[in-house]
N, C-alpha and C positions, 0 to 999 in steps of 0.2 A: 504494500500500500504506500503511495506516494507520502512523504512525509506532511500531512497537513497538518492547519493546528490543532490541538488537542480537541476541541470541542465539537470541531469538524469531525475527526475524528470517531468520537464518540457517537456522534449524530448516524454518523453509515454504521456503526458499529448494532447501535441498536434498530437501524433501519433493518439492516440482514434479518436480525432473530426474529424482527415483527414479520417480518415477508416472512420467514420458516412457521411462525407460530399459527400466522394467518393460513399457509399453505398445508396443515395440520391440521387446524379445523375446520377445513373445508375438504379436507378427505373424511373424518370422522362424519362430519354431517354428513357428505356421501354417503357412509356408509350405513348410517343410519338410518337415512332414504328409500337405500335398497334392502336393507333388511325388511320393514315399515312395509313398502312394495314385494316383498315376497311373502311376508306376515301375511299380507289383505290375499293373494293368490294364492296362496295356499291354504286359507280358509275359507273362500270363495271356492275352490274345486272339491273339499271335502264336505260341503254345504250341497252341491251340486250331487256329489259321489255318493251322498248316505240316499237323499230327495229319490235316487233311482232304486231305490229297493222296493220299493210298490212297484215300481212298472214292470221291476225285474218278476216279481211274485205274479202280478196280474197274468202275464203272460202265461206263467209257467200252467196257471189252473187253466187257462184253455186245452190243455191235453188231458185233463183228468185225475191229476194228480192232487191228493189231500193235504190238509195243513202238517200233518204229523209227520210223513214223508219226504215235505218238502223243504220242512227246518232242518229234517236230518241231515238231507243232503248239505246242506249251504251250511250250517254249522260240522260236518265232516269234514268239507273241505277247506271252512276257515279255520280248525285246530291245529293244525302245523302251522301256519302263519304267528297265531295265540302263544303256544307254546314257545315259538323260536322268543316272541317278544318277550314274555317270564323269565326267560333264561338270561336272557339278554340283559336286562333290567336286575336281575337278581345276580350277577356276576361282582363278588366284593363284599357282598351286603350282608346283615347277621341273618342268621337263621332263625326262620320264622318258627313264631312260639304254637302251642296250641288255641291258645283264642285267637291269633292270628291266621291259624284254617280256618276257625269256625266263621271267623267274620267273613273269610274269603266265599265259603261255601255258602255263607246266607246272602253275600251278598252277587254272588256269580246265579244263585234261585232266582233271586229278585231282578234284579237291575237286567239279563241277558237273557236267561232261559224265560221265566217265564212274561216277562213284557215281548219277548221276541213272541213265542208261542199265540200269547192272545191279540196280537197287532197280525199274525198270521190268518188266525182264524176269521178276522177281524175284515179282512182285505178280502175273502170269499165273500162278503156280502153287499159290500160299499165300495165306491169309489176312489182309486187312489187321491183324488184333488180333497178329499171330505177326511178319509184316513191320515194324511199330512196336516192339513190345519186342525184337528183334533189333538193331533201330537205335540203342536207348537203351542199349547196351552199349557206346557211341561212348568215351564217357570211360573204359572198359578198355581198349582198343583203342589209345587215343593214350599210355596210362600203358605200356603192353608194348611198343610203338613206339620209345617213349622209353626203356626199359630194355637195349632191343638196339640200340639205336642211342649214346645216350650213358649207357649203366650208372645210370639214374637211379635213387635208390632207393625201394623198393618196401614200404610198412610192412605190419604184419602183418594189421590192419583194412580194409585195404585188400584183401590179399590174400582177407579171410575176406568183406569186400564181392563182389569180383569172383565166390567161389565160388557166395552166395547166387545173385546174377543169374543166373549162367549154370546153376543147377541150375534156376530157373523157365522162363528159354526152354527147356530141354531137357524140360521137362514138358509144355510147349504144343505142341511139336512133335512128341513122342513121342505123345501125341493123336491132333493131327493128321495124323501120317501113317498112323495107325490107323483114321482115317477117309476118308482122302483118298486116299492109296494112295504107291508111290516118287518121283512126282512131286515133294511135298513136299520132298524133300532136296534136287533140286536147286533148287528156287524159296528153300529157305532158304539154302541155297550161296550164291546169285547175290547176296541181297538181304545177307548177312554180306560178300562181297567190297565191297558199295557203302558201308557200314561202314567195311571195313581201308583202300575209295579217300579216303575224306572222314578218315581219320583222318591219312594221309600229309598232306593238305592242310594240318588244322589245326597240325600237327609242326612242316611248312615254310614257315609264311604267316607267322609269329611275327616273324620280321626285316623281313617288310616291309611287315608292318602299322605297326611302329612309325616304320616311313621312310614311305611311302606314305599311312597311312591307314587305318582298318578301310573306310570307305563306298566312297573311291577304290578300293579296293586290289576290294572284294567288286563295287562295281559292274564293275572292269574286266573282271575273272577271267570274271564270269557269262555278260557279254558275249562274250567266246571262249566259252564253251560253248554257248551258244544259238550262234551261230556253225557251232560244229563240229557242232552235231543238225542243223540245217539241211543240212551239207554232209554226212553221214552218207547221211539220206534222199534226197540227188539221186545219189550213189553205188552206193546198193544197192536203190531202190526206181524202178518205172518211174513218170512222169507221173502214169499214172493212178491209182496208187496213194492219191495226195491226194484224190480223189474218196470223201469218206467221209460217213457218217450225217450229216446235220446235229445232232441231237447231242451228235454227238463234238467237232462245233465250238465248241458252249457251252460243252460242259465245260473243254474245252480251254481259251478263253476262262479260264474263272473258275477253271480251274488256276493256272495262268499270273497273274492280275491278286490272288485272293484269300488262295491259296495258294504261291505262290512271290514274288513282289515286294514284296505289303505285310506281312507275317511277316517280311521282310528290315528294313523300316525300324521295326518297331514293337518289336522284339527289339533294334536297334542305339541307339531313342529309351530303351527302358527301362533299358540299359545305363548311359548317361548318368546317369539318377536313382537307379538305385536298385542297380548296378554287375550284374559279371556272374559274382557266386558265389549271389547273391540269385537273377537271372535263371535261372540253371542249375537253383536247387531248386524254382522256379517252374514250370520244363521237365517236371518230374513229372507236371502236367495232361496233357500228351499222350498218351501213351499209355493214358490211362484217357478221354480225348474220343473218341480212334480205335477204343476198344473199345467204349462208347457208341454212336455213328456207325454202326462196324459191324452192330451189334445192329437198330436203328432204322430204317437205310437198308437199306442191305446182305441184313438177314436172314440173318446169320450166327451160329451159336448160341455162346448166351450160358453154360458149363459151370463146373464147379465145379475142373474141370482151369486152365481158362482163369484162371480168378478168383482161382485156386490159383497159377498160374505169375505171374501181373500182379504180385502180392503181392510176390513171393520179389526178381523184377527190380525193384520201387519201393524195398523196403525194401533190398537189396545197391546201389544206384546212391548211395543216399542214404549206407549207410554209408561206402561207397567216395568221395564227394564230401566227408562231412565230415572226414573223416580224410585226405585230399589235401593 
């Protein structure tokens, strides 16, 4: 550096670091950016990813196939997936105790097997577009849970959230069963119980995700339920009963691999980045892909009832979320 005077000097001197210091955090906020930007996409295709498991189910009952057989298959084939995750997750970590099964096993009944089972049953009778917004009432369901259980309180936006939602599903279905006939009630019966099971879940999983794990904790749980579908269908279904469309096998298949396993890791990675109140209002997408879907695939009509109740359920979740 040429000899200037000292103050000069000093003046470039701290010019450099500020250029370094500047050129530092504006990589970091890059980075930021793009985490933030693959956070929202990757909870945006696992929103997308879960929303296609009606469609995948709908499908599969046009060949014949029952609810018991068809969980089998799609929890068979997502139990490798389950398990490598367990393992995975559990590599380091203490050895789980005995009420550490027990939690695992009630809460793999609850929360997987059987909310999976009665949303199955549930979808033989209703519409995937009415089956989906039923579902997304989940966070009423765990806030009512929580107020009979530990008096939590209930604010008044939240209350006027929960009314909105639940006057749009009761539009869809009031519809629907105008067109469909009484069947309708009970398929929407089944698939609200699969709801109040996965709401227990989320209620009771809270202590020991924070001991266990969310990835441990979900890979174990699922693990028992695939488990317990398997052991379901050699219980009540004969042999031959497996012998079905092929398919039913693909679907199954890509139930299973597209729809239940990789929505579990893309939902748990965007959590990481971009956490999980962001995640949740991101969750929005789905039931407007499943009512898409249904339209496109399906062939199920697209009404101004329909369009009318989507509305009433996005906008009550949302207000019922931000007011949480």
């Amino acid at each position: 550096m040429p000899q200037w005077p000292w103050h000069i000097r000093g003046a470039i001197h701290c010019g450099a670091h500020g250029t370094k210091r500047l050129q530092t955090m504006t990589r970091n906020a890059s980075a930021v950016s793009t985490s933030r930007a693959t956070g929202l996409l990757l909870a945006t295709t696992g929103a997308i990813a879960f929303s296609g498991k009606a469609i995948i189910v709908k499908l599969a009952y046009r060949h014949g196939v029952d609810a018991v057989t068809l969980i089998m298959y799609r929890m068979l084939f997502a139990l490798p997936f389950f398990v490598l995750m367990a393992w995975w997750a559990s590599r380091g970590q203490a050895a789980l105790l005995r009420k550490d099964w027990l939690g695992i096993l009630g809460l793999g009944f609850s929360g997987y097997y059987l909310a999976s089972y009665l949303d199955f049953s549930g979808l033989s009778y209703i519409s995937a577009s009415l089956e989906r917004l039923i579902l997304y009432l989940n966070p009423t369901l765990v806030l009512a849970l929580a107020w009979l259980m530990y008096r939590r309180t209930v604010k008044r936006m939240q209350i006027i959230g929960m009314l909105v939602s639940y006057s749009g599903v009761l539009l869809v279905f009031g519809h629907e069963v105008k067109l469909e006939g009484g069947d309708v009630a009970l398929g929407a019966l089944l698939v609200f119980l699969s709801a109040v099971s996965y709401a227990w879940y989320l209620i009771f999983s809270g202590e020991m995700v924070q001991r266990l794990g969310s990835l441990r904790l979900v890979g174990l749980a699922t693990s028992v339920a695939c488990l317990l579908c398997i052991a379901q269908f050699v219980l009540l279904r004969p042999w031959s009963a497996a012998l079905v469309a092929p398919p039913v096998i693909w679907l199954s298949v890509l139930n299973a691999t597209l729809c239940t396993a990789l929505p579990v890791l893309l939902v748990m990675m965007a959590i990481e980045r971009i956490g999980a109140s962001v995640v949740s209002q991101v969750g929005m997408v789905g039931p407007l892909s499943t009512i898409l879907m249904g339209v496109l695939i399906l062939g199920e009509p697209f009404t101004v009832w329909v369009a009318g109740g989507t509305v009433l359920v996005i906008a009550g979740i949302f207000v019922f979320t931000r007011r949480g």
